[in-house]
C-alpha positions in Angstrom: -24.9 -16.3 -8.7 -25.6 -18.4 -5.7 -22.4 -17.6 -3.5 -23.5 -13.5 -4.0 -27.0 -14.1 -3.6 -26.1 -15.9 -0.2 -23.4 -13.4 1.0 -26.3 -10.8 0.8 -28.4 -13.1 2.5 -26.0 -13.3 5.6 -25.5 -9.6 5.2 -29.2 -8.6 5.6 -29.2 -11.4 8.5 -26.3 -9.6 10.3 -27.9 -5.9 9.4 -31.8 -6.6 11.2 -30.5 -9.6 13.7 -27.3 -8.2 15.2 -27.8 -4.4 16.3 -31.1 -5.1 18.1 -28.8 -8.3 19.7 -25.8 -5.9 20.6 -27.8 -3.1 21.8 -29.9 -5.4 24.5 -27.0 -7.4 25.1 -25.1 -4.2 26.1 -28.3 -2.7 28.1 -28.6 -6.4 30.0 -24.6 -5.8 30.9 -24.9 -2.1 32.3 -25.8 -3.3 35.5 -22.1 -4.6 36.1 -20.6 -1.9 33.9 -20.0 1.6 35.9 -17.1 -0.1 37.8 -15.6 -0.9 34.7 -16.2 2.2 33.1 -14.5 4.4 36.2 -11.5 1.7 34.8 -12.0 2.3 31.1 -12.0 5.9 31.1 -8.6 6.2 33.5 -7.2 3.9 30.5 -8.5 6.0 27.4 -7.6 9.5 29.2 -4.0 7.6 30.1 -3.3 6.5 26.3 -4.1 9.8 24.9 -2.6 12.5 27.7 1.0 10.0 28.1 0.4 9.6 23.8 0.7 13.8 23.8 3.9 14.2 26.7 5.9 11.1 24.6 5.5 12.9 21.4 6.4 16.1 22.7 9.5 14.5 24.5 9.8 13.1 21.4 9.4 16.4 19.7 11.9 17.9 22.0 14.8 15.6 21.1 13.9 15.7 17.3 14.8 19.6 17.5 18.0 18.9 19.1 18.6 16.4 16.4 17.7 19.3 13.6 19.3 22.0 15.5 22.6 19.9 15.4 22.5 19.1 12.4 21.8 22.5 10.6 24.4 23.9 12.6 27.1 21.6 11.6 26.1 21.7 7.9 26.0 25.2 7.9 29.8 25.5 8.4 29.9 29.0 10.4 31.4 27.1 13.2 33.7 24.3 14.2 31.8 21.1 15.4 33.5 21.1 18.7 32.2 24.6 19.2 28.6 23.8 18.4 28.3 20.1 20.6 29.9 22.5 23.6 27.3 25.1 23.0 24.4 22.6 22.8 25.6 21.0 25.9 25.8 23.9 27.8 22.5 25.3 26.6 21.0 21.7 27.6 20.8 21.7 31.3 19.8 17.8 31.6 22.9 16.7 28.5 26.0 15.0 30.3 27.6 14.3 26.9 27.4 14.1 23.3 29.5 11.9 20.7 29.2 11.7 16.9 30.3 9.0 15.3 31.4 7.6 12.2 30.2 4.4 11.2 30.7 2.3 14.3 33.9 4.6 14.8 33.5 7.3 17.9 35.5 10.1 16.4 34.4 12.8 19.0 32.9 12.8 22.6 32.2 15.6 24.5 31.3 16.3 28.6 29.5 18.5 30.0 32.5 18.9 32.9 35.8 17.0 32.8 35.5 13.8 33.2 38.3 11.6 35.3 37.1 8.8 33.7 37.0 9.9 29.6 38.3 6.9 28.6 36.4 4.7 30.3 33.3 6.2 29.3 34.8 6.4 25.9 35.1 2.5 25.7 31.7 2.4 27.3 30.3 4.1 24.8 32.1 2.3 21.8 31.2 -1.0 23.3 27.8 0.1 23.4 27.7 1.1 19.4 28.7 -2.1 18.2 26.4 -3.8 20.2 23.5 -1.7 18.5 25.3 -2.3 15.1 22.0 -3.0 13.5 19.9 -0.5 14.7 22.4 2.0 13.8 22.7 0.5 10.0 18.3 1.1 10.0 19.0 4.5 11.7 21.2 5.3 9.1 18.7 3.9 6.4 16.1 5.9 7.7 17.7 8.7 7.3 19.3 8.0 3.7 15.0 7.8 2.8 15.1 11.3 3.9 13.6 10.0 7.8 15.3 10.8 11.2 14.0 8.2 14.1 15.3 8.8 17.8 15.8 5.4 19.0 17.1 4.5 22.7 20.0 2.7 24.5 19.9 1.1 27.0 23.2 2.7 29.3 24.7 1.2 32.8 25.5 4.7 33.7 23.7 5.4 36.9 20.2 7.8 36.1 21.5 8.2 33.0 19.8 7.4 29.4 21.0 7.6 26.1 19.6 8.2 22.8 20.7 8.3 19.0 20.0 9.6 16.0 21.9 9.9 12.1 22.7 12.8 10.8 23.9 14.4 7.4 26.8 16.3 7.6 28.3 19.2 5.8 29.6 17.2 3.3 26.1 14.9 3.1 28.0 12.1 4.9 25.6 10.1 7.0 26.8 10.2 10.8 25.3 9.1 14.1 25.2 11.2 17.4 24.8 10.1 20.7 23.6 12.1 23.6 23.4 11.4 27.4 21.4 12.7 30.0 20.6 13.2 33.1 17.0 11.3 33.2 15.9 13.4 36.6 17.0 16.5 35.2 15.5 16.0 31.5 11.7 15.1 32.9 11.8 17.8 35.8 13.0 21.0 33.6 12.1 19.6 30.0 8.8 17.7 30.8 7.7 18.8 34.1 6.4 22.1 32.6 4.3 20.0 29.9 3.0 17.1 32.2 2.2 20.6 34.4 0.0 22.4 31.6 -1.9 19.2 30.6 -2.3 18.3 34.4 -4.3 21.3 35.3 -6.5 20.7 38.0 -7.9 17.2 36.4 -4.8 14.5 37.1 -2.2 13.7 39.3 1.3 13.1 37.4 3.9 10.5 38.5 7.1 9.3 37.1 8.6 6.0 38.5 11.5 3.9 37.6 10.7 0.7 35.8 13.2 -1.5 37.5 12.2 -0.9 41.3 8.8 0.7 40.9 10.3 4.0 42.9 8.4 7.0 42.2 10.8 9.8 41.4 8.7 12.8 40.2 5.2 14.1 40.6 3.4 16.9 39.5 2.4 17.8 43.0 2.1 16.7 46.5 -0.6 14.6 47.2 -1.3 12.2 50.4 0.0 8.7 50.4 -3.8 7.9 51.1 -4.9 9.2 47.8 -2.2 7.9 45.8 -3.6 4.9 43.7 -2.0 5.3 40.1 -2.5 1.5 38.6 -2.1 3.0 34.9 1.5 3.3 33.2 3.1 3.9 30.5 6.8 3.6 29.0 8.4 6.6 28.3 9.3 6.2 24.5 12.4 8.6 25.3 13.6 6.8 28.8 11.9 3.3 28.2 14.0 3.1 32.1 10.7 5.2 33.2 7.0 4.8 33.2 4.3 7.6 33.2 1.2 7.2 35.3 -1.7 9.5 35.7 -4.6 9.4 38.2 -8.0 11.4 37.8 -9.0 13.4 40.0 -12.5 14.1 42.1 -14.5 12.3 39.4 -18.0 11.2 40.9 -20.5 8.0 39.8 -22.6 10.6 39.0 -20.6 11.9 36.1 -19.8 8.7 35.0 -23.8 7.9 34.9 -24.2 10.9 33.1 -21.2 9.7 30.5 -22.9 6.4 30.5 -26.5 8.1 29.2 -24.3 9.9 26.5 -23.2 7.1 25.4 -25.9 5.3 24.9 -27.6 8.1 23.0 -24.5 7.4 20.4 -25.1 4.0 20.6 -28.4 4.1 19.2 -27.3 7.1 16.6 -24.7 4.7 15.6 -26.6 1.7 15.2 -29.3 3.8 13.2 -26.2 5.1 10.9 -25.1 1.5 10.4 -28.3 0.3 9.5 -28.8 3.0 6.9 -25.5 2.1 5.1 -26.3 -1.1 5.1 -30.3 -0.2 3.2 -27.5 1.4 0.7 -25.4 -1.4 0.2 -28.0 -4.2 0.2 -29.4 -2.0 -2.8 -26.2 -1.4 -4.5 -25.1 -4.8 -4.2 -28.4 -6.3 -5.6 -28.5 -3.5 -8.2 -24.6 -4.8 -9.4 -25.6 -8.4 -9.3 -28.6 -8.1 -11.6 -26.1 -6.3 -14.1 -23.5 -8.7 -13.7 -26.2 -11.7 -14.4 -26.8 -9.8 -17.2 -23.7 -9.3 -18.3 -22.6 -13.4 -17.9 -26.2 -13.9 -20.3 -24.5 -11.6 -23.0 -21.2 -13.3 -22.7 -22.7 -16.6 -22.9 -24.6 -15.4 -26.1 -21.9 -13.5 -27.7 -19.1 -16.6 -26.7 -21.5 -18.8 -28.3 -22.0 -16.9 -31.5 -18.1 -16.5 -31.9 -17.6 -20.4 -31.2 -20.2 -21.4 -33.7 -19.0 -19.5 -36.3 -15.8 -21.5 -36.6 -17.1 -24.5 -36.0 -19.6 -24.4 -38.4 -16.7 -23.5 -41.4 -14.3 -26.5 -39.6 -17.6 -28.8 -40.3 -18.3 -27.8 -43.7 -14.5 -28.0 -45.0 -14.3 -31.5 -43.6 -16.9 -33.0 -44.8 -16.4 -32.2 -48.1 -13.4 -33.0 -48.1 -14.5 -36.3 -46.2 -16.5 -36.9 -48.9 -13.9 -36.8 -51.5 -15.5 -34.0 -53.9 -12.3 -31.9 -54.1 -10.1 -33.2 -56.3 -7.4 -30.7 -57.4 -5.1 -30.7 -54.6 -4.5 -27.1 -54.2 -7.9 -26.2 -53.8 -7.6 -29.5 -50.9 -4.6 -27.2 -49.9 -6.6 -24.1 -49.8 -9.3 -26.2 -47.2 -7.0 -27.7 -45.2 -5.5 -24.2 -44.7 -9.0 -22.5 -44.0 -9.6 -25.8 -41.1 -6.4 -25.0 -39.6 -6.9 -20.9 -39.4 -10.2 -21.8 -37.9 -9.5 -24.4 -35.6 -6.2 -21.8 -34.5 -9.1 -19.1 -34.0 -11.0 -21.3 -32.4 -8.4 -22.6 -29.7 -7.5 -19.1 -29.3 -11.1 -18.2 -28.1 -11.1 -21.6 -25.6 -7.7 -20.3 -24.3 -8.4 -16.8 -23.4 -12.0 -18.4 -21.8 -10.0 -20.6 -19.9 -7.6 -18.0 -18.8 -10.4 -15.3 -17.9 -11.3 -18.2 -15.5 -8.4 -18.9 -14.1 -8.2 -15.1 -13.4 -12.2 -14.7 -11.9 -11.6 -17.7 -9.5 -8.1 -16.7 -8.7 -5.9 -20.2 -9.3 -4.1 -18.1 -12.1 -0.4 -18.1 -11.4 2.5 -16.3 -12.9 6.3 -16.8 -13.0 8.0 -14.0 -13.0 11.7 -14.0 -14.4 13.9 -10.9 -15.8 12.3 -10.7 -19.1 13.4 -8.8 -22.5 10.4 -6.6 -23.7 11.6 -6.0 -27.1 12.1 -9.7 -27.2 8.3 -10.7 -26.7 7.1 -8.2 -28.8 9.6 -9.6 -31.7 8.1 -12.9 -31.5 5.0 -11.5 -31.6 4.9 -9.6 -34.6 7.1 -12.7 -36.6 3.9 -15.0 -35.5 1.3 -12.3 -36.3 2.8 -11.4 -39.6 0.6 -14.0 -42.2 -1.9 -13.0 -39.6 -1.6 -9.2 -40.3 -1.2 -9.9 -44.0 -4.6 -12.0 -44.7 -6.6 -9.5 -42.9 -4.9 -6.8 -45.5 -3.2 -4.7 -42.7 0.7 -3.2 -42.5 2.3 -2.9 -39.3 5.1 -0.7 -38.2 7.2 -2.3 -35.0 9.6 0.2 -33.6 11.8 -1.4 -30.6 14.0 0.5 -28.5 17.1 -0.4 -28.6 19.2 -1.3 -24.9 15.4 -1.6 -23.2 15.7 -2.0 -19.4 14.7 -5.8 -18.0 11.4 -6.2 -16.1 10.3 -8.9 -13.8 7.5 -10.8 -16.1 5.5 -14.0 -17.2 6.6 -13.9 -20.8 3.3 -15.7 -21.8 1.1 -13.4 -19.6 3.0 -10.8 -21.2 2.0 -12.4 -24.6 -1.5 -12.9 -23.9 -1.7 -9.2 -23.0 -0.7 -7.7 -26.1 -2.5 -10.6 -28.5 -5.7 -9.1 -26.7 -4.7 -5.7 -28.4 -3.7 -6.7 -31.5 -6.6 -8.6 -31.8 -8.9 -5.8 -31.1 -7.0 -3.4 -33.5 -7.3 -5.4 -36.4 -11.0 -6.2 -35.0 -12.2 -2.5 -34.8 -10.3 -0.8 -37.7 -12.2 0.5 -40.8 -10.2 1.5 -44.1 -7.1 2.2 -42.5 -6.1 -0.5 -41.7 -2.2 0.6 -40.2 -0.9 -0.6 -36.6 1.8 0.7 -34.7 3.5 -1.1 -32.4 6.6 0.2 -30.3 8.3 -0.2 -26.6 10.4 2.6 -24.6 10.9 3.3 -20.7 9.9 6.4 -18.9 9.7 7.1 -15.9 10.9 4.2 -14.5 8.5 2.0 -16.6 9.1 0.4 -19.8 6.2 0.5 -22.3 4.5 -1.3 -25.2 2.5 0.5 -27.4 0.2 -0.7 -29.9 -1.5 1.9 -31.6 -4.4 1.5 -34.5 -6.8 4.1 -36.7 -10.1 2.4 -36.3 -13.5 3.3 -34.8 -12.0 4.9 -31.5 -13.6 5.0 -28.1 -15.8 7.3 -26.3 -14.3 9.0 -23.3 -17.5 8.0 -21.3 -16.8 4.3 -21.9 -13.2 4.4 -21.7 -13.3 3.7 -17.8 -16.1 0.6 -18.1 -14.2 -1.4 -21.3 -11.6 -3.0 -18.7 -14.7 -4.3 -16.6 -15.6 -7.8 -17.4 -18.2 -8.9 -19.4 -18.6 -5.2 -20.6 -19.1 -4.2 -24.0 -20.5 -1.3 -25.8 -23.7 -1.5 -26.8 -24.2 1.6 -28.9 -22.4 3.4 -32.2 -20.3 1.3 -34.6 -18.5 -0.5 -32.0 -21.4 -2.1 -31.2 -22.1 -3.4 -34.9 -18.5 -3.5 -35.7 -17.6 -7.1 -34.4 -18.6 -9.6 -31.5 -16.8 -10.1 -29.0 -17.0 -11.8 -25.5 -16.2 -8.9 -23.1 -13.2 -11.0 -21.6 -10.3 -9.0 -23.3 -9.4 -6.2 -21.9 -10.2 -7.4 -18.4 -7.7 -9.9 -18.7 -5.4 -7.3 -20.0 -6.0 -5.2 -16.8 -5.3 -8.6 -14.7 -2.2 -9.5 -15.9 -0.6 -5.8 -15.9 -2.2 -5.4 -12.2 -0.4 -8.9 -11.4 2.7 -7.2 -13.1 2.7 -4.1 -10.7 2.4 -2.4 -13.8 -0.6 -0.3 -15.3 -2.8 -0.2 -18.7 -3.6 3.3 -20.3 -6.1 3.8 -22.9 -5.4 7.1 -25.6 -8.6 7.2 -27.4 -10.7 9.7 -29.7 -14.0 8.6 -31.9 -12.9 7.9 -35.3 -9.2 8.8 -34.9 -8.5 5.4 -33.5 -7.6 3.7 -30.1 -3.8 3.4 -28.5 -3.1 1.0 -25.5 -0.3 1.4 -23.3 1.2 -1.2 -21.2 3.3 0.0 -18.4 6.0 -2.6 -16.4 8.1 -1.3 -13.8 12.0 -1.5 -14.1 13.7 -3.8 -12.2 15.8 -2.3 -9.4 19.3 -2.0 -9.4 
């Protein structure tokens, strides 16, 4: 109680102490902040105009890719015939390879080349050395994902790029392309970096190596030319982007400032009406959770004295020596062992619910036979089934799929149900219990004909502490609250899931859900 009662303390500190703080902090600051400001907003109007010309260079190359490769799958021509096209209908493309593997198969040129098998070793040498990007290209695009990823070329204002393909036959292939770098930002991105431009910001492209600018937007004097902000082209990272804004005055950015600082206070009013909502909601869930942990202590302590008080009486009359036929001794020393089983049960799952609240609860995880678990279940739980007066029906699947699992965890999970479906059955007193896979999942099942649930409480049973406080349930049996909650631990822990199928008075069936191992 004290550690949430203190983080709500620190909370409301933060919530009345640290916007008043901020906010004069920030108006002490705007003295020294218009220069900086001129500097932040070149940066933020950089990021987001260079963010929109890379994705649609971007955008341009991932329709080549999908252009090729609908083409080739499509059959109607040979693939020779469609890389020539492309390349001819691509001003800026120099050539264009596909490749098998780490295998160049075929490389096309825009214009004969003297040199084909130079640049055809080149190239090769240049595959291999990208062996493992290709192998996560190709990866990518076995998950159904095509990335564009660059090579660095030593061709001269040249750059390269690759992508995998599927081909006709749903082969997984990788094509190259080179281009002329000049030629591809002047026709292919000179027209965007134009319309975004307008009459705000002056365009430059320069080349990373020597810091040459080798296209601009338009013509501006050397005098006015003062573009500190750059960006790598994601396509060409050979070239950098840099933008400058134009004829923006103090005045504007004064007027920006005042804005801003009407948000500021907006926000900071926002902020501190969320916070009114979650200092109340959080109080409001600690009082029910201290309410809760005085139930459990009461119920826990019910359940506990219960066995201890038949363990007492059986001993000491036996202590006392006033049984003397021996079976009825037998009969005793059978009740002080059923009890003391019950109650080490009840320590055990206290002890693992708080391993589980405090987190230290650790599981080992090995490939793990359902049906197996569930067989030595029901052998153990068989005198157990029989002194309450219930059947059971235990229907394995055969050939069940491995999972990765704590066996025990596992154990403790479906102990919790069986325990609860002999605890909240009436006359019928039947329980099914059977495993299968679907959907890539592999089930148990442990269905009974007892009281049943509500819908409306079918959510709130896997909280912990919570029990129903209404209708038989409520009367039915005690309980600590602790259950289920484990339950829900252990199959979250297991990646898995629990699923509750539940009517009033037609009985309750859990479902635990593990995920298949891989293969």
């Amino acid at each position: 109680m004290k550690k949430p009662i203190l983080n709500i303390g620190i909370l409301l500190l933060l919530v009345i102490i640290l916007p008043p703080i901020f906010f004069t902090t920030y108006e002490i600051g705007n003295l020294y902040r218009n220069e900086q400001m001129i500097d932040s907003i070149y940066v933020r109007q950089l990021e987001s105009v260079i963010f929109s010309i890379n994705q649609y260079s971007d955008d341009i190359v991932s329709s080549w890719a999908n252009k090729l490769e609908q083409d080739i799958q499509n059959r109607k021509q040979k693939t020779e015939e469609i890389a020539r096209a492309f390349i001819n209908r691509n001003k800026s493309v120099e050539m264009l390879f596909i490749a098998d593997s780490l295998t160049i198969n075929q490389l096309y040129f825009k214009n004969q080349q003297d040199k084909q098998d130079t640049l055809r070793a080149s190239l090769q040498e240049i595959i291999r050395e990208n062996e493992n990007q290709i192998a996560r290209l190709q990866q990518y695009m076995d998950g159904g994902y095509r990335k564009i990823q660059p090579i660095d070329i030593d061709l001269p204002n040249s750059s390269l790029f690759i992508f995998a393909f599927k081909d006709s036959d749903q082969n997984t292939k990788v094509c190259g392309i080179v281009l002329k770098s000049l030629g591809f930002i002047k026709e292919n991105l000179g027209p965007k970096i134009q319309s975004v431009a307008r009459d705000e910001f002056y365009f430059s492209v320069f080349d990373s190596e020597t810091g040459n600018e080798v296209y601009s937007n338009e013509v501006y004097e050397t005098v006015d030319k003062n573009i500190k902000h750059k960006k790598i082209l994601w396509i060409m990272p050979d070239y950098k982007l840099g933008i400058q804004l134009k004829g923006e005055t103090i005045e504007d950015l004064v007027q920006k400032r005042t804005r801003f600082n009407i948000w500021i206070i907006l926000i900071i009013d926002l902020i501190l009406i969320i916070a009114a909502f979650f200092i109340y909601r959080s109080l409001k869930q600690e009082m029910k959770l201290a309410q809760l942990k005085s139930e459990f202590i009461s119920n826990v302590s019910h359940e506990i004295r219960t066995p201890l008080a038949i363990i007492n009486m059986y001993s000491e009359t036996l202590s006392m020596n006033r049984i003397k036929d021996e079976s009825k001794k037998k009969e005793y020393y059978s009740i002080i062992n059923t009890e003391a089983n019950r109650l080490s049960g009840m320590v055990n799952k206290i002890l693992n619910f708080s391993k589980i609240d405090s987190g230290k609860r650790t599981y080992k995880f090995i490939e793990t036979d359902i049906n197996e678990i569930v067989t030595q279940i029901v052998e153990t739980y068989e005198h157990h089934f029989k002194r309450n007066g219930f059947t059971y029906n235990f229907s394995p699947k055969e050939n069940l799929p491995k999972v990765m699992a704590d066996g025990e965890a596992i154990t403790d999970a479906i102990i919790n149900l069986i325990d609860n479906a002999i605890k909240y059955s009436k006359d019928d007193k039947q329980i099914d219990i059977s495993t299968g896979s679907i959907n890539k999942n592999v089930f148990v099942e442990v269905k009974d004909y007892g009281l049943g649930i509500d819908e409306k409480y079918q959510k709130m049973i896997f909280d912990k502490f919570y029990r129903i406080t209404d209708g038989d349930l409520a009367h039915k049996a005690k309980g600590s609250g602790i259950g289920l909650s484990i339950v829900k631990h252990i199959m979250e822990a297991h990646k898995g899931s629990v699923k509750l199928i539940s009517k009033v008075g037609k009985g309750s069936t859990f479902v635990l859900n593990f995920p298949i191992i891989k293969t």
